[in-house]
Structure formats: structure tokens, C-alpha cells
C-alpha positions as CSV (number, residue, x, y, z in Angstrom):
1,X,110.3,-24.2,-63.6
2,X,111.6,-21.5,-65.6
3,X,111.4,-17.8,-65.3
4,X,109.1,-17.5,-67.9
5,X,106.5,-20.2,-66.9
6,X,107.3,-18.6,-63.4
7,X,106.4,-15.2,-64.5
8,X,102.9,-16.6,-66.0
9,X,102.0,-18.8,-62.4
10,X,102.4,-15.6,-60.5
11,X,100.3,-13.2,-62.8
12,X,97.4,-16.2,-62.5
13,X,97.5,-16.2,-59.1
14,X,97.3,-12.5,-58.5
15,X,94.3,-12.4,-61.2
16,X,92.7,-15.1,-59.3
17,X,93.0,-13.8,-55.6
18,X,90.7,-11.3,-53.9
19,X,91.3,-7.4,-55.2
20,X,91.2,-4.9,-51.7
21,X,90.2,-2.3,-53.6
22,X,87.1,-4.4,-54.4
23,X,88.2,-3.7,-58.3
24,X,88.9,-7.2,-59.9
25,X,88.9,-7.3,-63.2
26,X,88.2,-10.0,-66.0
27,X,90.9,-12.2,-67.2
28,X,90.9,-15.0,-69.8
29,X,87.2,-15.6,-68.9
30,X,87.4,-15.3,-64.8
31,X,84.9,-13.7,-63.4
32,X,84.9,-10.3,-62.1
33,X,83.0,-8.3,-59.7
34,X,82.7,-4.4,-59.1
35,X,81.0,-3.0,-56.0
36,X,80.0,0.6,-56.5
37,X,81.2,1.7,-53.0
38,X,84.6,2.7,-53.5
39,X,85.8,1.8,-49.9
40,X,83.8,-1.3,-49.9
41,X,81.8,0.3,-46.8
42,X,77.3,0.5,-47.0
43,X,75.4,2.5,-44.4
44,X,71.7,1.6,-43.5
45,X,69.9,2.7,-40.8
46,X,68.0,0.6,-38.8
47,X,65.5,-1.3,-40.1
48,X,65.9,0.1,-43.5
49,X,66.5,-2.2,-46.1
50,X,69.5,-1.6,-48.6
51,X,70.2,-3.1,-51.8
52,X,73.4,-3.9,-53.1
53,X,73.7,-4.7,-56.8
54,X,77.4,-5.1,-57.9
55,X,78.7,-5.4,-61.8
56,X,79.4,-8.4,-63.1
57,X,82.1,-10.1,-66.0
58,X,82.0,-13.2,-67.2
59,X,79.3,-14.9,-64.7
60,X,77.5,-17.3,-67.1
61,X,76.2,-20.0,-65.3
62,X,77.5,-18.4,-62.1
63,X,76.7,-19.9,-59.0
64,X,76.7,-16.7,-56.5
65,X,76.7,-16.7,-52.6
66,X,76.5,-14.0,-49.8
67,X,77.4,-15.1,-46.4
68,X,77.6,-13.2,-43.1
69,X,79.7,-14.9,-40.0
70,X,79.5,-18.1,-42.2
71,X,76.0,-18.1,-43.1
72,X,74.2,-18.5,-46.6
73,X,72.1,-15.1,-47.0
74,X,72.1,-14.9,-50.5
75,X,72.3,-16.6,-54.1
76,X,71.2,-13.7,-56.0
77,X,73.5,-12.0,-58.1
78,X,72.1,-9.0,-55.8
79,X,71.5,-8.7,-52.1
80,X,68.7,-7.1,-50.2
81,X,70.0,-6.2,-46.4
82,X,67.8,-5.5,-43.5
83,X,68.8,-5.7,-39.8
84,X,66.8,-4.0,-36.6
85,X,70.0,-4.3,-34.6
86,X,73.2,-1.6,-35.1
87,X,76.2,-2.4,-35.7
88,X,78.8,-3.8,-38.4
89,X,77.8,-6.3,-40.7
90,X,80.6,-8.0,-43.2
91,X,79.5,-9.9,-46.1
92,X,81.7,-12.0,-48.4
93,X,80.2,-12.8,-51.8
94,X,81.5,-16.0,-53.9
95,X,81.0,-16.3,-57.8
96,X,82.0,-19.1,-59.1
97,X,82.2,-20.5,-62.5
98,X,83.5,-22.9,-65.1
99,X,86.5,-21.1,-65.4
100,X,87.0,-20.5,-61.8
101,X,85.9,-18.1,-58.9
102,X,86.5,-14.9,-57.3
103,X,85.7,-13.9,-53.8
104,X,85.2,-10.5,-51.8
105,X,83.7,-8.7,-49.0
106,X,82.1,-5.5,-48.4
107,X,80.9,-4.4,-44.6
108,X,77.4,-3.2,-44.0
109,X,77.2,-0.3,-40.9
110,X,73.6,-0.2,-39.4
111,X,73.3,2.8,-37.8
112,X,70.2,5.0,-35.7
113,X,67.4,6.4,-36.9
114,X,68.1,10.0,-36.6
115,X,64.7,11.9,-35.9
116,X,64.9,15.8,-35.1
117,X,65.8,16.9,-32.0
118,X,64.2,20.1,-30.3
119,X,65.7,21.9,-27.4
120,X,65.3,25.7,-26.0
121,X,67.3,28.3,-24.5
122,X,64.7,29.5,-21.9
123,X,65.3,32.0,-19.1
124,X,65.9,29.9,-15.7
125,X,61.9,31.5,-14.4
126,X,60.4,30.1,-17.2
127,X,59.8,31.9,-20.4
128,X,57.2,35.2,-19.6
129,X,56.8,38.0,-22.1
130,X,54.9,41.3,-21.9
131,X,51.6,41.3,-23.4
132,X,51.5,42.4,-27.3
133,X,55.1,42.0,-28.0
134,X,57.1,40.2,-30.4
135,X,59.1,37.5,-29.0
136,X,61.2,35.3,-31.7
137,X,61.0,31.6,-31.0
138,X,64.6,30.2,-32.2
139,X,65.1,26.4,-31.4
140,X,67.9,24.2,-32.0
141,X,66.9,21.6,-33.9
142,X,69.5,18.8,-34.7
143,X,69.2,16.2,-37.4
144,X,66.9,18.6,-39.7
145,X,69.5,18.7,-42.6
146,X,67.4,16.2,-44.4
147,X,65.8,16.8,-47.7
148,X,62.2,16.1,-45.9
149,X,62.5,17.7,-43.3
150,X,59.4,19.6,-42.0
151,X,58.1,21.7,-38.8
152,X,55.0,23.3,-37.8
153,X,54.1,25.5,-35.1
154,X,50.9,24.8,-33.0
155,X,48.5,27.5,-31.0
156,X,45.2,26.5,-29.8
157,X,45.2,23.7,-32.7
158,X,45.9,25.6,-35.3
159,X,48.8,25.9,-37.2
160,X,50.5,28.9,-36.9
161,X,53.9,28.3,-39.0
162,X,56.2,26.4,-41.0
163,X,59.7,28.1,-40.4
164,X,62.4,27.3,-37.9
165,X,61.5,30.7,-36.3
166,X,58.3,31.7,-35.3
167,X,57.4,35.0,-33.7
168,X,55.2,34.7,-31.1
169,X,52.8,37.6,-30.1
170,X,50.1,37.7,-28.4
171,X,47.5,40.1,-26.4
172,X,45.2,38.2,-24.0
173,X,47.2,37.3,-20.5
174,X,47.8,33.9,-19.2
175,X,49.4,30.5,-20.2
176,X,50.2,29.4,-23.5
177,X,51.5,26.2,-24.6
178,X,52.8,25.9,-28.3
179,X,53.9,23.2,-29.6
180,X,56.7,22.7,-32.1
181,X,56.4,19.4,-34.5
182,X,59.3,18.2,-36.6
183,X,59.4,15.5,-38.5
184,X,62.3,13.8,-40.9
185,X,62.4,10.4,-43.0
186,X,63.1,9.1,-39.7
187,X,60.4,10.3,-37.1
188,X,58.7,12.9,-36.3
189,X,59.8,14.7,-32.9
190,X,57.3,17.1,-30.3
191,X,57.7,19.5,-28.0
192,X,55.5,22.1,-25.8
193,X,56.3,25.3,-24.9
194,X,54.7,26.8,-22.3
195,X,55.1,30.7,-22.3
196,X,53.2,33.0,-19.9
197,X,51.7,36.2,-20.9
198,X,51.7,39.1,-18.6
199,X,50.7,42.6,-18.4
200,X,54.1,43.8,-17.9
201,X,57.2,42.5,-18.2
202,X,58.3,40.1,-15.7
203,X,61.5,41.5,-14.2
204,X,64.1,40.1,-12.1
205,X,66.4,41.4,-9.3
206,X,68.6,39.2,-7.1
207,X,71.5,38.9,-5.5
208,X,73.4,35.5,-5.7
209,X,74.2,33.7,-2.7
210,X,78.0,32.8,-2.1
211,X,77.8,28.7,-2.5
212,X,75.0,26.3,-3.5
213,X,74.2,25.5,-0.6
214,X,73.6,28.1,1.5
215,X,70.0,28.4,3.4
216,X,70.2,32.4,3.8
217,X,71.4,35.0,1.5
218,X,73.2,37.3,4.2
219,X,76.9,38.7,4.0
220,X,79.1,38.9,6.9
221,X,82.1,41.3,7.2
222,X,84.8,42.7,9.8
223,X,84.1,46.5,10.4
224,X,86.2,48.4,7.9
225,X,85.8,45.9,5.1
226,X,83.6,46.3,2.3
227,X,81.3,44.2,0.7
228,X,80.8,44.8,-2.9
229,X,76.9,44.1,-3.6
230,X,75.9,43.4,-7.6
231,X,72.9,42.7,-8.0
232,X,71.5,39.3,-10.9
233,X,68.7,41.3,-13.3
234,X,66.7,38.7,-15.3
235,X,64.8,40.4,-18.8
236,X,66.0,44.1,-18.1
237,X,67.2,45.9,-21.4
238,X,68.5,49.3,-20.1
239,X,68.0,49.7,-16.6
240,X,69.7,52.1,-14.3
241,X,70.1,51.7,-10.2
242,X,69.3,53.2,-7.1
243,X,70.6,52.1,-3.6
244,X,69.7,53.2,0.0
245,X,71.2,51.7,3.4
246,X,68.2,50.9,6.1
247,X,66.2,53.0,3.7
248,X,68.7,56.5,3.0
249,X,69.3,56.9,0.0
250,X,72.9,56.5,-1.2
251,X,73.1,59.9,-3.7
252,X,76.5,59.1,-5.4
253,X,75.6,55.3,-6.2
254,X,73.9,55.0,-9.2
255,X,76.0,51.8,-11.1
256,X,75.2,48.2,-10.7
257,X,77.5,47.6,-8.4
258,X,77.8,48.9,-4.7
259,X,80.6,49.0,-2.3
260,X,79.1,49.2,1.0
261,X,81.9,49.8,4.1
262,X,80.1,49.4,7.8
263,X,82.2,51.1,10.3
264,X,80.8,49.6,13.1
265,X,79.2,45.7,14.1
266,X,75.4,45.8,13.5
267,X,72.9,45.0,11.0
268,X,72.4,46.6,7.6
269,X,69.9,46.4,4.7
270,X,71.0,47.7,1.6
271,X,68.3,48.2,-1.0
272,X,68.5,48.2,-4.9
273,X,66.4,49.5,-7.1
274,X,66.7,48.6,-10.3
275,X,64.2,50.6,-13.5
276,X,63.9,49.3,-16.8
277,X,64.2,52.6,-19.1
278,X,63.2,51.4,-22.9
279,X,60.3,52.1,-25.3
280,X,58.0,49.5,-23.2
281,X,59.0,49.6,-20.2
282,X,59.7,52.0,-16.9
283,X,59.1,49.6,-14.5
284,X,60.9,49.3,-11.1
285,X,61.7,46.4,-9.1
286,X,63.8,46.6,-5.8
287,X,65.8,43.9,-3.8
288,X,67.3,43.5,-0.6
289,X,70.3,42.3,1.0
290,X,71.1,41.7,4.7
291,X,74.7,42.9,5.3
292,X,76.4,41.6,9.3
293,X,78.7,43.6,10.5
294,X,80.2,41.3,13.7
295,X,81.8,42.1,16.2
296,X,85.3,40.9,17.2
297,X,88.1,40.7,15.1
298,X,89.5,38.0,12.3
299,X,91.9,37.2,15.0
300,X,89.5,35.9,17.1
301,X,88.2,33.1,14.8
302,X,91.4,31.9,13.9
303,X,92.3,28.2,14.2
304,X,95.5,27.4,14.5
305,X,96.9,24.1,13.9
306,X,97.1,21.0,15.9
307,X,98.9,17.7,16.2
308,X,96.3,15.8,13.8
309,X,96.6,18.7,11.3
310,X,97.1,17.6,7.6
311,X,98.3,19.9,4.5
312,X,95.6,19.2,2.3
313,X,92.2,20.0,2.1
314,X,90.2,17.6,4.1
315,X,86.5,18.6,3.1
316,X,84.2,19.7,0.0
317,X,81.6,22.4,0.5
318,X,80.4,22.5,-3.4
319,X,81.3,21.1,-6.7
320,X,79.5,23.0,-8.9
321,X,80.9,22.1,-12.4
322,X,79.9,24.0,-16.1
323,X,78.7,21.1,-18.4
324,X,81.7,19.5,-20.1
325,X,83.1,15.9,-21.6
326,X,84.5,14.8,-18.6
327,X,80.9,15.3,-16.4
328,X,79.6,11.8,-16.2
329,X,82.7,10.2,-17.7
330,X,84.0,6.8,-16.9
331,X,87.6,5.2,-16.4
332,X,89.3,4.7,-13.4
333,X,89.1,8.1,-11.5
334,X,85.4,8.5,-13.2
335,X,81.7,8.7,-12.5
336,X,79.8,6.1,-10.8
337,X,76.6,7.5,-13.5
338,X,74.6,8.0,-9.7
339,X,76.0,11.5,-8.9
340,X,72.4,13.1,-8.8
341,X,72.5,15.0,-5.9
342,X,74.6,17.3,-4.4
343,X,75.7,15.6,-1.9
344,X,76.7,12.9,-3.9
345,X,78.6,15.1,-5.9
346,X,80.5,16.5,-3.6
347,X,81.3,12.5,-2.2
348,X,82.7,12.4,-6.0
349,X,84.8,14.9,-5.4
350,X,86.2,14.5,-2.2
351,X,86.8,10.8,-2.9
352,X,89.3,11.8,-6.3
353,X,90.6,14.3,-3.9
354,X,91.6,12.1,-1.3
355,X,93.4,9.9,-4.0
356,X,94.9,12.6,-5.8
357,X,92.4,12.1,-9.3
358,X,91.5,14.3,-11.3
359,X,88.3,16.4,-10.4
360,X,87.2,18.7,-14.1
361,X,85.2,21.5,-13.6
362,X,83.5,22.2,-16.7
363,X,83.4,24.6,-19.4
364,X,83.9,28.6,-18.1
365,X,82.5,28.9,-14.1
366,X,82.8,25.6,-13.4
367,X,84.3,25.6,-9.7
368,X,85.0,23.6,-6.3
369,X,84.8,24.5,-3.1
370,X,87.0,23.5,-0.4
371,X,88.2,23.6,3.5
372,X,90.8,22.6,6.1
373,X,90.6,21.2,9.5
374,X,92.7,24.7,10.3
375,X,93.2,27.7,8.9
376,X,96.1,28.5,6.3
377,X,98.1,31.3,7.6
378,X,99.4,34.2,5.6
379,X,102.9,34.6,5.8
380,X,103.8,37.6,3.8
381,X,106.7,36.4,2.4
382,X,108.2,35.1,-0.8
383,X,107.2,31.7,-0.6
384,X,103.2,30.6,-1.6
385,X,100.8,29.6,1.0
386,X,98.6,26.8,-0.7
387,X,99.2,25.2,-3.9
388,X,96.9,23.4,-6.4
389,X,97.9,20.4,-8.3
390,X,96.6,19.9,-11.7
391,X,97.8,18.4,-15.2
392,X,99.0,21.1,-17.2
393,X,102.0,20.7,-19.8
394,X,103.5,23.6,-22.2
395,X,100.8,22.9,-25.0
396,X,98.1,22.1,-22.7
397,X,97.4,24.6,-20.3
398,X,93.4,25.2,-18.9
399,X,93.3,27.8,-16.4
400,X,91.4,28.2,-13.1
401,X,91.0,31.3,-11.2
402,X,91.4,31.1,-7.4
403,X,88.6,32.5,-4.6
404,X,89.8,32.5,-1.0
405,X,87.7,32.8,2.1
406,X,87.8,33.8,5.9
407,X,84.9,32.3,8.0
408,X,83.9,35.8,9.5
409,X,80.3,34.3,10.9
410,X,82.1,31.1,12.6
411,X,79.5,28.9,11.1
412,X,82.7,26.3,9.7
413,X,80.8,27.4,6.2
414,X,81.5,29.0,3.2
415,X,79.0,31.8,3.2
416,X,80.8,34.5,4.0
417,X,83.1,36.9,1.5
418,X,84.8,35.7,-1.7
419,X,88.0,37.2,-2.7
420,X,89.6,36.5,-6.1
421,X,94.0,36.0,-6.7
422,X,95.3,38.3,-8.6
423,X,96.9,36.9,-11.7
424,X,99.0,37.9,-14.7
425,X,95.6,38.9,-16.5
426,X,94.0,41.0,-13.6
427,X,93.2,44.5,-14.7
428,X,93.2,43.9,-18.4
429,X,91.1,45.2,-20.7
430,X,90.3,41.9,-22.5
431,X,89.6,40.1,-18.6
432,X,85.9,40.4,-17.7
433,X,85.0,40.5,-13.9
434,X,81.1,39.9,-13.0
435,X,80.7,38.2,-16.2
436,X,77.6,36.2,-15.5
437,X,76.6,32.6,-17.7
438,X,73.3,30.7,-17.3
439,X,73.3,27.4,-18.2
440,X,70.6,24.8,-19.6
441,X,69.6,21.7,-19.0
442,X,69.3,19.9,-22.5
443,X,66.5,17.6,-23.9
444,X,67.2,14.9,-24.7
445,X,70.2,14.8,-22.7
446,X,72.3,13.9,-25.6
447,X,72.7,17.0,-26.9
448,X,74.7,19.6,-27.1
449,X,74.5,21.9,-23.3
450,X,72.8,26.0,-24.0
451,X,73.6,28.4,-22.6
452,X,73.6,32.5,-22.6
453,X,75.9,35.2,-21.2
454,X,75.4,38.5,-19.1
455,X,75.8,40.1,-22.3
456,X,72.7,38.2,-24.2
457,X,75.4,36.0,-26.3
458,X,74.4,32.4,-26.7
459,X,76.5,29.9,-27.2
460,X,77.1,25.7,-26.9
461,X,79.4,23.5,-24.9
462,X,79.9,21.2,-27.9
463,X,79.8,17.4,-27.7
464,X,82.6,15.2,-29.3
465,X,83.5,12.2,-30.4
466,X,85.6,11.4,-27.7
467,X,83.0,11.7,-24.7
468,X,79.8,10.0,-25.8
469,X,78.2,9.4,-22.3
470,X,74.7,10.2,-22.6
471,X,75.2,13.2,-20.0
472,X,77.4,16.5,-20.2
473,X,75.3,18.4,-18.1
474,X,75.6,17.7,-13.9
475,X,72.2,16.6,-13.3
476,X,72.6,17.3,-9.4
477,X,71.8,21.0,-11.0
478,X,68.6,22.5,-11.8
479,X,67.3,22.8,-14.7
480,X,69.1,26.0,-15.0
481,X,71.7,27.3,-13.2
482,X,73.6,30.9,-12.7
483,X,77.3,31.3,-12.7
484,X,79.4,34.7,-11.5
485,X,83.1,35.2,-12.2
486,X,85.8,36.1,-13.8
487,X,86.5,35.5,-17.8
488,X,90.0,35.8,-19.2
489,X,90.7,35.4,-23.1
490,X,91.6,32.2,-24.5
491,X,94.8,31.0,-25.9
492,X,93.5,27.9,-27.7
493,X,95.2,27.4,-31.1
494,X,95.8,23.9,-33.1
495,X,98.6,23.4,-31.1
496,X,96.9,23.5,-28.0
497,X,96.6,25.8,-25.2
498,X,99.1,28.6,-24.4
499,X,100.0,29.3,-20.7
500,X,99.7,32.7,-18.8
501,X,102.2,33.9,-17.1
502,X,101.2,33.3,-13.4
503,X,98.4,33.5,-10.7
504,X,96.1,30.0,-12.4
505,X,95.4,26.6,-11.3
506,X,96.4,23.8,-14.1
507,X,98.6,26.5,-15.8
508,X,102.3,26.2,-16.4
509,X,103.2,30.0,-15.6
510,X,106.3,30.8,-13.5
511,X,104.4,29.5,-10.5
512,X,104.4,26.5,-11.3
513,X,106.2,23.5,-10.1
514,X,106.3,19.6,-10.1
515,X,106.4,17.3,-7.3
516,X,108.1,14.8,-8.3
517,X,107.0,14.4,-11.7
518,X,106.6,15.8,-14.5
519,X,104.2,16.2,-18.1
520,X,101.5,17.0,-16.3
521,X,101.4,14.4,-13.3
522,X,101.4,16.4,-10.3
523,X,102.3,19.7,-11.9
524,X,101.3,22.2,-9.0
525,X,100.9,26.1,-9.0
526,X,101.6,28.4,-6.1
527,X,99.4,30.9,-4.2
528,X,100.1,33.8,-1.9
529,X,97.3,34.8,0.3
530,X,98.6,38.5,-0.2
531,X,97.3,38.5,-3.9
532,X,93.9,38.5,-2.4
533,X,91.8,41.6,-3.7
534,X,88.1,43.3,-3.7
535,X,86.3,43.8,-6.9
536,X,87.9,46.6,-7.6
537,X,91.3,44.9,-7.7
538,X,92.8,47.1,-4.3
539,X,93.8,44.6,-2.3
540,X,92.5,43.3,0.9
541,X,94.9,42.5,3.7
542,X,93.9,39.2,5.4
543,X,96.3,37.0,7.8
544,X,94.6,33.3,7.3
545,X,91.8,32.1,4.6
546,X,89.5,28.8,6.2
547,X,87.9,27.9,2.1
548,X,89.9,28.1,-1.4
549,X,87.6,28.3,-4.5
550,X,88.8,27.1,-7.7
551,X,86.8,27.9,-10.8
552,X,87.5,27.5,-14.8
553,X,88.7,30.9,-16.2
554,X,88.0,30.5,-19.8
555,X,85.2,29.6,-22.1
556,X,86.9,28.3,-25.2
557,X,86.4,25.3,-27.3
558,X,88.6,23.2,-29.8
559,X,87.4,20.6,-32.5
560,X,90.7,18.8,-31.7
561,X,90.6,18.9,-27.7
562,X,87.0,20.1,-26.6
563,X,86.0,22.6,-23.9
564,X,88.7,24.2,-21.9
565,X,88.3,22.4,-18.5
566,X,90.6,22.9,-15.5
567,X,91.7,20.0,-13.8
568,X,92.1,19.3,-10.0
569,X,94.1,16.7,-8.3
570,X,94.5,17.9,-4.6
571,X,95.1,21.4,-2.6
572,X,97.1,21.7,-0.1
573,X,98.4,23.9,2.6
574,X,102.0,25.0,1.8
575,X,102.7,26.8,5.2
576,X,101.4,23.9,7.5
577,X,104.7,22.3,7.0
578,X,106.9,25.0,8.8
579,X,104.2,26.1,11.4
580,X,103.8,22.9,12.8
């Protein structure tokens, strides 16, 4: 064959052959076809129908079929699609003709209906308001871009609105339920709200207790130490304080937080009093705390170790993670899906621990609680005492602040003092201590997790599209829950996550080091028990810690990379290894 004759065989076999770009164009009388998706890709949603009517050239006397997995659909020149089941359907369509045939396919994605979605940001008590008062109703509501979408707001069976905010107000006390209807092409979505009307506002004071688990809300100290007392406020606007010690008052301590210093063992109550001072309000609400002063000395409650000592931590008190992407993940070193108790949790944990798997906390607060079958000396020198493995690398760096403990009651629990490590971003003006976030349980589940700050800011842990288990949120929790801690400022850029300089778990700072690997496997950080402080960042002098607390230090999120979540392998005693 010649070049020429060549030349004309390939150009009537390209003409003939199926176009990807689902472009084929006419030829000396072949037939054509042109779909009018340019990436040859249809969505429908379930159990919608969708018709797909392509152009035609030279299709006289066609015969057309559309076939899915090998089966005839179709010998219309157009094709009507329904399916009640989601997923990817591909279609090829064949024309043929005198002249010849052409042959392509298209894919057809069936996807979920996508009804609204309705979830609140509530205060943990329920939602109360004060007789007569305005109180804005704000939902998130997802899926209510569409061009039909409605809501209306229900009272007593009337319709009371038709906006996505509704400002409730209302004079007689007692229970109200509203209900909030919305409805798009796909469905139509309910929910009842049940507020509660008082004659005054319903204020809140409490003090948190130092782990989940705790039965009594007391706190133990050594005579000479002080415990720093702040108390939780629900609903106040402006309050101011008040606090008295077995009922005298306390003339110089008028801030939220109190330092209280026994001198001597004995038992204390220390009373706040905490007055709402705005336009509606003077009301006063008090609260008390039991405060032990033992007797004895640290020294005396020591436990030193023994021949069946080991380094790491051998129990979990509380895993009390933020809502995040890696709650209720699977893989390997993941969830089982039946972690719905606390205990269970805490199993979870310990069972990762044990085999060195990774244990996230969450979005900011998240934190884990652990203890050793001795205590973990203090040994004032150079070298750390305890060191935390995570995964950090130079770009990816999510930063956990450390809590250590001394069991001053004896109990073997943690439910005594908390004392954080000083770090490299202690004392700065952009780190916030007693920073306080309450976070919400969504409905549905798949959604993405509420919450709102000390400070009244509300804000989301996002979902991606990298996690989609049906659960972000630790459903061992209630159906709110109140986190206290420190917040440092985030690093996050599209690069990833800058490290600070020292003092974090799952950080690379200059306490950091690698056993033997490295890229983030096994990457460990250092801790000296010295760096222990109050509140008030003076330090505090202790010679052994019996529980290390590890809790996520920043509430940042990237499209790219999600929540920042800090990552534990194992902890481990550092000094058992020479004291032995």
C-alpha cells in the first residue's frame, strides 16, 4: 500500500472510532452524535428521572441502542433514566446506519435526595430565656441553597414566620415548643424546639470537676499550695464576683478567679457569688466548693518503683476527645463503631496505647488522661522526665499541651490538682488560659459538630471529604459537653502546620526526638516535671507527678488537612530507666 492510500485508511479509521471527548463529527455520510455534557458525566438523584437527548448527523434509517452492563435499555434516539439505587451508571449508545456506525458512552451518577437539615446551638441546660425578651432563633440549616426552598416557624399552630431567623418573645411562663419546618424539591425536614420561659433569667454558676469521671467535686491540696478556684457561669452578660472562705468574706477578691492558700490541713468552703449587672438583670447566684487541706506531706504518698515497674503508662483514667475526623474512624488502629460509653472509650484508648497506635484527640480541648503503676520522679536536671510519642514532621505539626498530677488524696485517681507545662507560648499575649468551649451534639449526626466559646463565638468542626463516617462527635459524651484549657494561636497555612519552638506533644520543637525513626513514626517530645506551673504561670515545685494529661492546644481548621488534632502513640517514663 502506498503512502497516499495509507494516509486515507488511517483518517477513516480515526473518523470511524469512538471520539473521548464525546464530539464526533459527520464524515462522508457517517453518523455523528453530540452529547450536551461536556465531560460526558449526568447527575440524577434518586428516583428522579433524567432525560438525555443527544444531537444527531446523518441518522436516516438509524437503528439506535442504549445498553447498561450489556443490556438493551433503549432504541430511542433519546433515553429516559430512572434508578432508586445510588451509584454510577455507564451507558454506551450505538447508531448504526447504511453507511456505518458510531459508538459512545456517557456515565449516569445517582446520587441522594438532599432534604434540609436543621440543627441548633443550644446552651448544655436546655434553652431558658427571661420572660418578655428577645431571643434570636438562628439554625443551621444545610441543603437550603435550592431555588424552592421554604421554612416556616410554628407556635401554638400558628405560623409565626418565614425567615431563617425568627425572634422569639414571649410573656406568659412555662414550656414552649416551636417547631421549625423546611422543606426543598427533595423533602421536607421538622424539628421542635422546646424553650422554657422563666421569670428571670436562669443563671448558672459551677465549678468543673477535674476528670469525667469523678463522683465529687472536692479539691485536695498540701498546706502551702494554692488552689486556683474559677468558677463555669452559664447566660451571665456582665457579672462581677464575690468570695468568702467558711462564710468571711474575702475583701480584696473581686475577679473570677480565686487563689485560695490553706496554711494548715482541714476543711474549707469557699463561696462565690456571682451578680449579673445589665439593663435586665441584678440577679445573684452563689456556688460552693469544698477545698481538703490533708495532712502529711507529698513525700508520704510517693510510690517508688519496683521490680515489675514499666516506663510507659499502664492505665487510662479519661479520653475525653473534641469532635474531629478521626472520632469513629476505621483502618487498622481505628474504631470498632461500639465505643458508646466511657468505659469503652477509654478500652479504645488503652488498647492503641498498648500497641503504640495512634490515639486523636479532637479539635481544641480534646485530651487523655493517663497513669503509672509508680510514680515519675522529678529529677531537676537537664534531661526530661516523660516523653510523649506522636507523628509530627516539619510541615505537619498539631500541638498538645501537657497537665501533670500528684495524687494528694491517695485515692490512685485523678481528682486532685492539675498543673499545666510551660511551653514556648506561655505568657503570651495571643495564648489564652481558662478559655472555655462547649460542644454540641449534632442532628442528624452527619453534620457538621456546634459549638461556642467562653467568649460567645460560635464556630464548626467542619466535615470533609476524607472522613465520611457517619459520626464526628464521641457519642460516649452528652449531649453537650464543657471543655477548660489553654488556647494558643495557630500556625496553619497551605503548607501545613508550623511548629513551636518547644514544651508540645506531636510538635517538632527543639524537644523533640525520634526513636528510631523518623517522618513522623515515633517522633517523641520531652518533658521536665520542673516546667510545672499554677495559673498564674509561677511555678510550683513538685518532686514526682502519679497522671499526665494531654490535651489539643489549637482550634484551627484547613480545607486541605481538616481540624488540627494532636496525635498520641504512647507516654512513657523517661527517668524509670536510670532509677531502677
Amino acid at each position: 500500500m502506498n503512502r497516499y492510500l495509507l494516509a486515507i485508511f488511517i483518517i477513516f479509521i480515526a473518523l470511524t472510532s469512538c471520539n473521548k471527548d464525546d464530539n464526533l463529527y459527520d464524515n462522508n455520510g457517517l453518523p455523528s452524535v453530540e452529547f450536551d455534557s461536556e465531560t460526558g458525566i449526568y447527575t440524577v438523584k434518586q428516583g428522579r428521572s433524567i432525560t438525555i437527548i443527544p444531537e444527531y448527523k446523518n441518522v436516516n434509517n438509524a437503528v439506535f441502542a442504549w445498553t447498561i452492563d450489556g443490556r438493551l435499555v433503549s432504541t430511542s434516539q433519546s433515553l429516559t433514566f430512572t434508578s432508586d439505587e445510588i451509584g454510577d451508571y455507564f451507558v454506551t449508545l450505538r447508531v448504526d446506519t447504511e453507511v456505518g456506525s458510531v459508538k459512545d458512552e456517557i456515565k449516569i451518577e445517582v446520587v441522594d435526595l438532599l432534604p434540609p437539615t436543621i440543627s441548633f446551638l443550644l446552651p448544655p441546660q436546655g434553652l431558658k430565656v427571661k420572660k418578655g425578651t428577645d431571643y434570636s432563633l438562628a439554625p443551621e440549616i444545610q441543603n437550603d441553597d435550592d431555588d424552592n426552598f421554604e421554612i416556616e416557624w410554628i407556635i401554638n399552630n400558628k405560623v409565626v414566620g418565614r425567615e431563617k431567623t425568627y425572634v422569639f418573645n414571649e410573656d406568659k411562663i412555662g414550656e414552649y415548643t416551636v417547631t421549625i419546618n423546611a422543606s426543598n424539591d427533595d423533602g421536607k425536614t421538622s424539628y421542635d424546639l422546646k424553650i422554657q420561659v422563666l421569670e428571670s433569667e436562669p443563671f448558672v454558676v459551677s465549678f468543673l470537676k477535674p476528670y469525667y469521671l469523678a463522683e465529687e467535686n472536692v479539691r485536695y491540696v498540701y498546706p502551702g499550695q494554692s488552689v486556683f478556684l474559677r468558677p463555669h457561669l452559664e447566660y451571665f452578660t456582665n457579672p462581677t464576683f464575690k468570695w468568702s472562705v467558711d462564710g468571711k468574706e474575702i475583701a480584696d477578691a473581686s475577679s473570677q478567679t480565686y487563689a485560695f492558700t490553706p496554711s494548715s490541713p482541714g476543711n474549707y468552703m469557699v463561696t462565690v457569688t456571682v451578680t449579673e449587672n445589665s439593663e435586665h438583670s441584678d440577679a445573684s447566684v452563689s456556688t460552693t466548693e469544698k477545698i481538703v487541706c490533708v495532712t502529711g506531706s507529698p513525700a508520704d504518698k510517693y510510690r517508688p518503683l519496683t521490680t515489675s515497674s514499666v516506663q510507659k503508662c499502664n492505665k487510662v483514667y479519661e479520653f475525653t476527645p473534641a469532635p474531629g475526623q478521626f472520632i469513629y474512624a476505621g483502618g487498622t488502629f481505628g474504631y470498632t463503631g461500639n465505643e458508646t460509653t466511657m468505659e469503652l472509650a477509654i478500652a479504645f484508648a488503652e488498647r492503641n496505647l498498648a500497641n503504640e497506635w495512634y490515639v486523636s484527640l479532637g479539635a481544641w480541648g480534646g485530651s487523655m488522661i493517663v497513669g503509672f503503676d509508680h510514680s515519675i520522679k522529678n529529677l531537676k536536671g537537664d534531661d526530661y522526665d516523660f516523653a510523649v510519642q506522636g507523628n509530627a514532621f516539619a510541615t505537619s505539626n498539631e500541638p498538645g499541651i501537657v497537665w501533670v498530677m500528684q495524687d494528694t488524696n491517695g485515692n490512685g485517681l485523678p481528682d486532685d490538682e492539675w498543673y499545666e507545662l510551660r511551653g514556648s507560648e506561655t505568657g503570651k499575649s495571643t495564648t489564652i488560659q481558662d478559655y472555655e468551649v462547649t460542644y454540641f451534639r449534632p442532628a442528624p449526626y452527619a453534620m457538621h459538630n456546634r459549638y461556642i466559646d467562653c467568649f460567645g463565638k460560635e464556630g464548626s468542626v467542619l466535615r470533609n471529604q476524607y472522613h465520611s463516617q457517619e459520626y464526628y462527635y464521641p457519642l460516649w459524651m452528652s449531649e453537650s459537653y464543657t471543655i477548660r484549657g489553654t488556647l494558643i494561636p495557630g500556625t496553619m497555612s497551605n503548607s501545613g502546620h508550623a511548629p513551636y519552638q518547644w514544651g508540645y506533644v506531636d510538635n517538632v520543637g527543639n524537644d523533640s526526638f525520634e526513636e528510631p525513626y523518623s517522618n513522623g513514626t515515633a517522633q517523641k517530645n520531652g518533658f521536665k516535671i520542673s516546667n510545672a506551673m499554677y495559673p498564674d504561670g509561677t511555678p510550683i515545685m513538685l518532686d514526682y507527678i502519679d497522671f499526665v494529661k494531654v490535651q489539643c492546644a489549637v482550634q484551627e481548621y484547613h480545607v486541605s488537612f481538616g481540624e488540627v488534632s494532636t496525635e498520641v502513640f504512647s507516654i512513657e517514663d523517661r527517668n524509670s530507666l536510670k532509677n531502677k
